[in-house]
TILUMKE-660085 format. One record per residue: x, y, z of N, C-alpha, C in turn. Coordinates in steps of 0.2 Angstrom, whole numbers, padded with zeros to 4 digits, always signed. Layout:
XYZXYZXYZ ...
//
This chain:
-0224+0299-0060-0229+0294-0061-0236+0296-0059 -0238+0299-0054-0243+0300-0050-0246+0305-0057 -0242+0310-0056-0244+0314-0062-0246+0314-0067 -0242+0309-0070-0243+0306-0077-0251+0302-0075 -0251+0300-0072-0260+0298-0070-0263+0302-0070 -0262+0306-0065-0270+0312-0065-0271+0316-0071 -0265+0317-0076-0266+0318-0083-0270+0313-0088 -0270+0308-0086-0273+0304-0089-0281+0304-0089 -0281+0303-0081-0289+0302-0078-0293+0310-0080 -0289+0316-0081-0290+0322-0084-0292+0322-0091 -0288+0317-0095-0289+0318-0101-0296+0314-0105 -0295+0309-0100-0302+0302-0099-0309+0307-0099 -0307+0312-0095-0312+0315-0092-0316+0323-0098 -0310+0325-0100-0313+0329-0104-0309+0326-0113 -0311+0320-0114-0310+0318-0121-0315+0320-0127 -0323+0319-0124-0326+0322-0130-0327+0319-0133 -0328+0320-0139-0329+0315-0146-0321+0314-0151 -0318+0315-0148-0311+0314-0152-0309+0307-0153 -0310+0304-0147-0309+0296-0150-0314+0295-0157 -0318+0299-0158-0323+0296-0163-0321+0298-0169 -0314+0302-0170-0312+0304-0176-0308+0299-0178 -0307+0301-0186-0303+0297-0190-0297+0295-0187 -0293+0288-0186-0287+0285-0183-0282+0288-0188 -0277+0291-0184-0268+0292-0188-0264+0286-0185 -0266+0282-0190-0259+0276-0189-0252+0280-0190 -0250+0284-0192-0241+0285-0192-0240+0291-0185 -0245+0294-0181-0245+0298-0175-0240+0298-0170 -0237+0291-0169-0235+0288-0166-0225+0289-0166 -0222+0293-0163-0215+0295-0164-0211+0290-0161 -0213+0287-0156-0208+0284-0152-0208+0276-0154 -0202+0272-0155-0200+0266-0156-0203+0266-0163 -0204+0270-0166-0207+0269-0175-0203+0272-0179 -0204+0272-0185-0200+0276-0191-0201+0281-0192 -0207+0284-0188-0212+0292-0190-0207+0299-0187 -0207+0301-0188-0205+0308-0187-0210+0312-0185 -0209+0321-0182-0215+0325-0180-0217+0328-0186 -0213+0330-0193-0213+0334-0197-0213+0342-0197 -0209+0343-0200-0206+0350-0202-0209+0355-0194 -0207+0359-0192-0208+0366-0189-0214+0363-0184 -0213+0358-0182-0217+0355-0176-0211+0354-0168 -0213+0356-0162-0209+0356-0155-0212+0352-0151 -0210+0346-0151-0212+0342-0144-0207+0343-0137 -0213+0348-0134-0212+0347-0127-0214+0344-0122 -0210+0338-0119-0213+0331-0113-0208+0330-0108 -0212+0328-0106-0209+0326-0100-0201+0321-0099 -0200+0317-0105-0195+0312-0106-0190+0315-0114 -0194+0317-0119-0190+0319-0123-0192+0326-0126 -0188+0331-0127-0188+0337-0130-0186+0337-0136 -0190+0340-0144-0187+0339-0150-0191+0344-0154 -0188+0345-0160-0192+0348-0166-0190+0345-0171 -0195+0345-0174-0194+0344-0185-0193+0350-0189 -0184+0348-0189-0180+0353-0194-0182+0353-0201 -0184+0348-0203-0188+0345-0210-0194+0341-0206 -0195+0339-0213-0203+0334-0212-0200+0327-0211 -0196+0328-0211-0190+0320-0212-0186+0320-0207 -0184+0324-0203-0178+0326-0197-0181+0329-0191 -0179+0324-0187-0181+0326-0180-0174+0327-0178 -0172+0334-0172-0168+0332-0167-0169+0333-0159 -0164+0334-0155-0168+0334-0151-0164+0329-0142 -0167+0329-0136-0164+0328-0130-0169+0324-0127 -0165+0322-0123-0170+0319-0115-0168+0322-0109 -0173+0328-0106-0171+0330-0099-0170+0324-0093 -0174+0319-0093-0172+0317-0086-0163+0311-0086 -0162+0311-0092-0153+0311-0092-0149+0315-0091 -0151+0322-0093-0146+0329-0089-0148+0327-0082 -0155+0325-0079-0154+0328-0072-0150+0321-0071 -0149+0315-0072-0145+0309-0068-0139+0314-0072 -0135+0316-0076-0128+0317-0074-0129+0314-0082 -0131+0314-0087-0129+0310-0093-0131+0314-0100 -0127+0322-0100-0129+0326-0105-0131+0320-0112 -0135+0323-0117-0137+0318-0121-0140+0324-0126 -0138+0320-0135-0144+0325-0139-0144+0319-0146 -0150+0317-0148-0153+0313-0154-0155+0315-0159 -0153+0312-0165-0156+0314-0171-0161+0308-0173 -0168+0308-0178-0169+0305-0181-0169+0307-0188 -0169+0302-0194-0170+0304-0201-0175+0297-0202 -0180+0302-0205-0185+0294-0211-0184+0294-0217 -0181+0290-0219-0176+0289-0226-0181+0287-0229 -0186+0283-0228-0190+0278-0235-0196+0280-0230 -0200+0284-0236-0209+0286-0233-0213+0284-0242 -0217+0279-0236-0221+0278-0241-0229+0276-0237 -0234+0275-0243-0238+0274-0238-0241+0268-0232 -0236+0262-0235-0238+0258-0229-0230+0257-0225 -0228+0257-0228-0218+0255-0224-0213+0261-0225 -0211+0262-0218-0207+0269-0218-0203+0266-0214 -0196+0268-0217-0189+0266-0211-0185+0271-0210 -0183+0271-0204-0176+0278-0201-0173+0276-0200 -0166+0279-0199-0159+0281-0196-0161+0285-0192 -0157+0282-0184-0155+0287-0179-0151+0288-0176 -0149+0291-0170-0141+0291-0169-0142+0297-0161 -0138+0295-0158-0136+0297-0150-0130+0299-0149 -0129+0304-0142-0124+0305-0141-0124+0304-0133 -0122+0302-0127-0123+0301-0121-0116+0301-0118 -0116+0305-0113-0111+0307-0110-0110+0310-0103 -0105+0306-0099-0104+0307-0092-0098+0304-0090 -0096+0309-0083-0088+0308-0080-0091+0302-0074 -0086+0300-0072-0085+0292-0069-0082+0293-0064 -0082+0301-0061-0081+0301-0051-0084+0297-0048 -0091+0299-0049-0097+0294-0045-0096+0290-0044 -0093+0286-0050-0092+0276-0050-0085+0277-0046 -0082+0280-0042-0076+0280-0038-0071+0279-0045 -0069+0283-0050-0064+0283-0057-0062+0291-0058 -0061+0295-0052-0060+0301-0053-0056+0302-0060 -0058+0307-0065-0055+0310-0071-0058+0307-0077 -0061+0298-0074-0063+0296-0079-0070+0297-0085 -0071+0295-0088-0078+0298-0094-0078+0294-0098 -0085+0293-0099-0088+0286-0104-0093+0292-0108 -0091+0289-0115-0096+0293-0121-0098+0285-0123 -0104+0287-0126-0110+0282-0128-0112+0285-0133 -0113+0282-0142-0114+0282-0147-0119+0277-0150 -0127+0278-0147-0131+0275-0149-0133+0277-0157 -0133+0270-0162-0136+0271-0167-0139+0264-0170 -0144+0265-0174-0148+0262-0178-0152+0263-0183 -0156+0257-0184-0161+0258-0189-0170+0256-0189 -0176+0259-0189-0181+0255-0188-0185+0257-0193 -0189+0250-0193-0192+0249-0199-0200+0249-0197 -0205+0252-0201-0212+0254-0198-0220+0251-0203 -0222+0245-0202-0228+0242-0207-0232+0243-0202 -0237+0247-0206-0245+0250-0205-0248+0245-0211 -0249+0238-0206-0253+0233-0208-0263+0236-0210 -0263+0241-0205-0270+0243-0206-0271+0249-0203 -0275+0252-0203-0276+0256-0200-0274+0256-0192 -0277+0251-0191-0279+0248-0185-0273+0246-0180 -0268+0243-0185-0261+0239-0182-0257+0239-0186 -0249+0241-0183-0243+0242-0184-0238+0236-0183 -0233+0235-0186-0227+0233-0183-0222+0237-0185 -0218+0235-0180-0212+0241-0178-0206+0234-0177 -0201+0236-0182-0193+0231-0177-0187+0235-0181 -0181+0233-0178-0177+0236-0180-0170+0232-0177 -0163+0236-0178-0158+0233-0175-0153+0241-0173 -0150+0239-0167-0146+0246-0165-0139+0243-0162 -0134+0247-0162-0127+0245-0158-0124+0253-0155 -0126+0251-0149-0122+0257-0143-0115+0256-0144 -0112+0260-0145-0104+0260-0145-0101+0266-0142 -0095+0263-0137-0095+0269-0133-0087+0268-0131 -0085+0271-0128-0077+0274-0126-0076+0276-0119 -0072+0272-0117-0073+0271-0109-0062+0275-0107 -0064+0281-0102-0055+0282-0102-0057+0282-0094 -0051+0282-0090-0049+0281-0085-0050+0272-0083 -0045+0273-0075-0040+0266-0071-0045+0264-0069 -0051+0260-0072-0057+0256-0069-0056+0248-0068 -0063+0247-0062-0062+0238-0063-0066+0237-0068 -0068+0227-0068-0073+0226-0072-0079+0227-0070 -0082+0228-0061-0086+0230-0060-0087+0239-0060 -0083+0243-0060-0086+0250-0062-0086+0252-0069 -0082+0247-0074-0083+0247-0081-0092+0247-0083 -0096+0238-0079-0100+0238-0079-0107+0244-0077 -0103+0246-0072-0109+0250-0068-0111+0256-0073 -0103+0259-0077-0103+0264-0080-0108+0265-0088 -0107+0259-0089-0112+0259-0096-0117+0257-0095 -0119+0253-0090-0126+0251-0087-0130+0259-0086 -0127+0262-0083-0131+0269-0080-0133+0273-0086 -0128+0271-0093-0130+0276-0098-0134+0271-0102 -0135+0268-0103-0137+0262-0109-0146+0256-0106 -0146+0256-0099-0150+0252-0096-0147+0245-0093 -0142+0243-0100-0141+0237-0100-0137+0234-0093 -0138+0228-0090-0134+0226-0085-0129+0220-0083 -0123+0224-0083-0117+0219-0087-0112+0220-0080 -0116+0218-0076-0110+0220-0067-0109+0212-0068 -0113+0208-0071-0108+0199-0068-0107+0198-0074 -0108+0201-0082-0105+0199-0088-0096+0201-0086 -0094+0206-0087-0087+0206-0085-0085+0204-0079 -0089+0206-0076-0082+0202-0067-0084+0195-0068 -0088+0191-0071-0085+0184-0076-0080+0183-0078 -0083+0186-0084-0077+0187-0088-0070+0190-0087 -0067+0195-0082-0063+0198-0083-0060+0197-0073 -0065+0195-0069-0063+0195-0063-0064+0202-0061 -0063+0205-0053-0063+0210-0051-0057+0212-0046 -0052+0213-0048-0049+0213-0045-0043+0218-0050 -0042+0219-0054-0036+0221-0060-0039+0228-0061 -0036+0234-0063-0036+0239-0067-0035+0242-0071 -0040+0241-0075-0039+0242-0081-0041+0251-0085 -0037+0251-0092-0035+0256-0094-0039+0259-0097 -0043+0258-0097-0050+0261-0101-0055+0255-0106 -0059+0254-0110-0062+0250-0116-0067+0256-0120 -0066+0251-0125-0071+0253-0131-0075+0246-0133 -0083+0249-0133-0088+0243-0131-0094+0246-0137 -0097+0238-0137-0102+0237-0143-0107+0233-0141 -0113+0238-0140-0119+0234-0137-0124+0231-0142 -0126+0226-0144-0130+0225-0150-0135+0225-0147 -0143+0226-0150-0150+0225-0148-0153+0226-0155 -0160+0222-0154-0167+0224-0157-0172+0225-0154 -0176+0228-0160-0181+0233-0158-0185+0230-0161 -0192+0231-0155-0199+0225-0158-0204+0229-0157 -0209+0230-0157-0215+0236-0156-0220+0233-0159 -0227+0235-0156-0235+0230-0159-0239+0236-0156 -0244+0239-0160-0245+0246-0159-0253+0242-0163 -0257+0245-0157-0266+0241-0159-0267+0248-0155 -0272+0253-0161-0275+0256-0163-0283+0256-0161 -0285+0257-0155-0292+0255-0154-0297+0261-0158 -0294+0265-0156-0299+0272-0161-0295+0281-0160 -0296+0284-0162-0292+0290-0162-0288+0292-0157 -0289+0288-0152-0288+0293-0145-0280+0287-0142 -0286+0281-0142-0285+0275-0140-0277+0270-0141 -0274+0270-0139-0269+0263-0143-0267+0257-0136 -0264+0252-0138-0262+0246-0133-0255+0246-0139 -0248+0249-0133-0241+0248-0138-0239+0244-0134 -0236+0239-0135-0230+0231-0134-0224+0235-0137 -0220+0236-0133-0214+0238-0134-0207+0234-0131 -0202+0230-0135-0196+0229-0134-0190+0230-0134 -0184+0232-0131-0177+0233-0133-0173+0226-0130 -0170+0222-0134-0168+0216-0133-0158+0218-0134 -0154+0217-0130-0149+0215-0128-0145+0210-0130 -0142+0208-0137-0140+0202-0140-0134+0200-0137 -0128+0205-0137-0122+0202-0135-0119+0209-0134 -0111+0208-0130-0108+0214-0129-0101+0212-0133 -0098+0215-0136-0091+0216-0138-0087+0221-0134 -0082+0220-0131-0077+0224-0128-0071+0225-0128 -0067+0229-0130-0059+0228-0131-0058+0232-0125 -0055+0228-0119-0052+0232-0112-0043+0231-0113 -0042+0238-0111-0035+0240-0111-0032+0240-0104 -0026+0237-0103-0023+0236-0099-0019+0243-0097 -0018+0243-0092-0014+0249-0086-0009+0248-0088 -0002+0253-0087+0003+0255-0085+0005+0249-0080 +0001+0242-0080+0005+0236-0077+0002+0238-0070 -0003+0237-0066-0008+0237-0063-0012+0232-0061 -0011+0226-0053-0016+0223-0052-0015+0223-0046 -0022+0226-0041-0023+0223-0034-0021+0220-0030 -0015+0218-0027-0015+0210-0022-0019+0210-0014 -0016+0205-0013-0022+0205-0008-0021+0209-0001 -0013+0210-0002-0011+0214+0002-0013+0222+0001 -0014+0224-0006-0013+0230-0009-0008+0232-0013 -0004+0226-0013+0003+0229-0018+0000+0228-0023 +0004+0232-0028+0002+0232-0035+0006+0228-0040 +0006+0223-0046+0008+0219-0048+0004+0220-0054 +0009+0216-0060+0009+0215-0068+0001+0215-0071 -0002+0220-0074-0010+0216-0074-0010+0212-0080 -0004+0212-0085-0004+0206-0091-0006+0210-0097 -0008+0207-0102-0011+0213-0107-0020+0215-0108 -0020+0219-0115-0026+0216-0115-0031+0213-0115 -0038+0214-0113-0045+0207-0113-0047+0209-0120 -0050+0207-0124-0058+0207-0126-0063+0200-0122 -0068+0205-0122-0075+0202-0121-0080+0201-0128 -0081+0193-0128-0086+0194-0132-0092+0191-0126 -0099+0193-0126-0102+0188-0120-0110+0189-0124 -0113+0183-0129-0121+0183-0129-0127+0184-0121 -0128+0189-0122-0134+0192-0117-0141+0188-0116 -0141+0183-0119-0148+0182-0122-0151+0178-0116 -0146+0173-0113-0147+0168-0108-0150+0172-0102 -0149+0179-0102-0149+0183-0095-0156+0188-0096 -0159+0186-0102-0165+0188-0105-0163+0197-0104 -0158+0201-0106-0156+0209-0106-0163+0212-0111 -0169+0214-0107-0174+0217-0112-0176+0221-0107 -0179+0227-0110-0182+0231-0107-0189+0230-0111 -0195+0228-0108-0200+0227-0111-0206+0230-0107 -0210+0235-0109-0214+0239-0109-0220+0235-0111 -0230+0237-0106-0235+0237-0110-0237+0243-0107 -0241+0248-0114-0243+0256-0114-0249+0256-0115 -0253+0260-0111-0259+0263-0114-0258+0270-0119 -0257+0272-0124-0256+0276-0127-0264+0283-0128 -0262+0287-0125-0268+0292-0126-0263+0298-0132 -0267+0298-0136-0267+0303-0141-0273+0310-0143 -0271+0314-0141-0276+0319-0144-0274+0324-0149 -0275+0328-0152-0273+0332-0158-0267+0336-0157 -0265+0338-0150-0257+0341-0147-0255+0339-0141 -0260+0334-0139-0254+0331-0132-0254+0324-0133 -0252+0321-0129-0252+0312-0128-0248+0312-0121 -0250+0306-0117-0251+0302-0114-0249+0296-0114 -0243+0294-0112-0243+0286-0112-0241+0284-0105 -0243+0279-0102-0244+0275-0094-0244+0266-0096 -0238+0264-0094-0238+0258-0095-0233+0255-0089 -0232+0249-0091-0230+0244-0083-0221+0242-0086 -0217+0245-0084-0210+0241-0086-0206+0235-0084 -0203+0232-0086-0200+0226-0085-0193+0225-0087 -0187+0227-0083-0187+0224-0076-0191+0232-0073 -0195+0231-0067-0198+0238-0065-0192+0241-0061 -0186+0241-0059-0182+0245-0056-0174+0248-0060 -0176+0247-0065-0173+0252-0073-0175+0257-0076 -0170+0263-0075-0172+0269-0075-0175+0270-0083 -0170+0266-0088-0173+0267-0095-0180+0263-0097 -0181+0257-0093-0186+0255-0093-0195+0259-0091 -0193+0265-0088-0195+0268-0086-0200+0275-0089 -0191+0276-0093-0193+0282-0100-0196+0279-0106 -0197+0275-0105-0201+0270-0111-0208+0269-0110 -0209+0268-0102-0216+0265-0102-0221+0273-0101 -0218+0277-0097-0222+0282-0095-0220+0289-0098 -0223+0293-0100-0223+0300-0104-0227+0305-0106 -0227+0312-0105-0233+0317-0107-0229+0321-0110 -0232+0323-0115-0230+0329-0120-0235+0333-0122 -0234+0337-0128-0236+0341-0131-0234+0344-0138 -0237+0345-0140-0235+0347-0149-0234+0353-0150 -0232+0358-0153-0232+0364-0154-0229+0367-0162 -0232+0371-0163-0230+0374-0171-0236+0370-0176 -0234+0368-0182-0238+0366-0187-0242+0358-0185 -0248+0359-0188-0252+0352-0183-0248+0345-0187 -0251+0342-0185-0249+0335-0186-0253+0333-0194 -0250+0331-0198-0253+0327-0203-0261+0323-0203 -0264+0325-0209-0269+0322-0207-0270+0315-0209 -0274+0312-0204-0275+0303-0205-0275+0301-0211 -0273+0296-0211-0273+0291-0218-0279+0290-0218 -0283+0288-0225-0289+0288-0227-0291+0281-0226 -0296+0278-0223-0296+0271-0222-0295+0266-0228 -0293+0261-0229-0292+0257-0236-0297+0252-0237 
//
């Protein structure tokens, strides 16, 4: 964070006249339809990637290798035109479940979606979309390590949805789970350099199919008794407002960017990969600005 600032006050400092060049409303990779285009390498702080085509991004996040959660992203921009562009993406997130006390156990997480990109003007964007994390949980867990398990890969925080729902006390034999969200984003374009990005990931509901043990429940002595059959969960998230909502200052220059913003809830690590990041462009330059209308 500290860093990411004095990059900032650096870049304030030796900016020049480039805020005075022509505005690229579509610059903009992150929570939008855009891509980096063909034989371009973004190297940042939060995501590593290259443009396989002009339409294909793929690519990681290092600071979920360092927490324990190998990870690798595709984008595609299916419709480019010159005011509305929309993509498909798609995630791979993965980690063992020692840590959560689930020796053997491992949750894979299968983020995928869609967002759509209106370049209302030069000046200002809308950005939304809709996505569903689905993922696959093995090993003899509760409902609170079920929860802790996908929270750590996903943001979302679901430690009183299922021990509500399912109690804490039983062991269960693994789930396969369905996180629904939308994606909202408001991108104001002060001048080349300059932006103010509003960014949302909103938390609709969870689906769950939890699978029963080998007959499996806690007593209060320690014996172990019947744990019954299957649960499903269905549980609306909305009442508990599950958003990760970011406001950024976006610095852009011709191969780096800058973004420093305030996240909410602020003790969320994904909340966090969203508000703040520095990078750098490498290989073929960026497209040039769209011509004012």
């Amino acid at each position: 964070m500290v860093g990411s600032v004095l990059m900032g006050m650096v870049g304030l400092a030796m900016a020049g006249e480039w805020s005075q060049q022509p505005i690229a409303p579509k610059a903009l990779p992150d929570g939008t339809a855009y891509t980096l285009g063909t034989q371009t390498w973004r190297l940042g702080l939060v995501k590593q990637q290259v443009g396989v085509l002009d339409n294909v991004d793929i690519g990681t996040r290092a600071p979920l290798w360092v927490l324990g959660l190998p990870n690798g992203h595709a984008k595609i921009t299916a419709i480019q035109t010159q005011r509305v562009d929309a993509s498909i993406d798609g995630e791979v997130i993965t980690t063992g479940l020692d840590r959560f006390g689930v020796p053997g156990g491992r949750l894979t997480l299968y983020p995928v979606g869609w967002t759509a990109s209106w370049m209302i003007s030069n000046r200002f964007s809308l950005h939304g979309g809709t996505g569903w994390a689905m993922g696959s949980v093995e090993g003899e867990l509760t409902a609170a390590q079920l929860a802790d398990a996908i929270g750590s890969s996903s943001g979302a925080d679901l430690g009183d949805v299922f021990v509500d729902s399912l109690g804490d006390t039983r062991l269960y034999g693994g789930a396969n789970v369905t996180l629904f969200q939308t994606r909202l984003q408001a991108e104001v374009r002060l001048n080349r350099r300059d932006s103010i990005v509003l960014r949302s990931t909103n938390w609709l509901y969870v689906n769950a199919l939890v699978a029963a043990t080998a007959g499996k429940e806690i007593g209060e002595n320690g014996t172990e008794v019947d744990a019954g059959a299957s649960a499903r969960v269905r549980v609306p998230l909305t009442d508990s407002l599950q958003a990760l909502t970011t406001l950024s200052w976006q610095f852009q220059w011709r191969r780096a960017s800058l973004r420093v913003g305030i996240p909410l809830p602020f003790d969320n690590t994904f909340a966090w990969l969203q508000a703040v990041d520095a990078y750098v462009l490498l290989g073929k330059s960026r497209k040039k600005a769209s011509p004012s209308p």
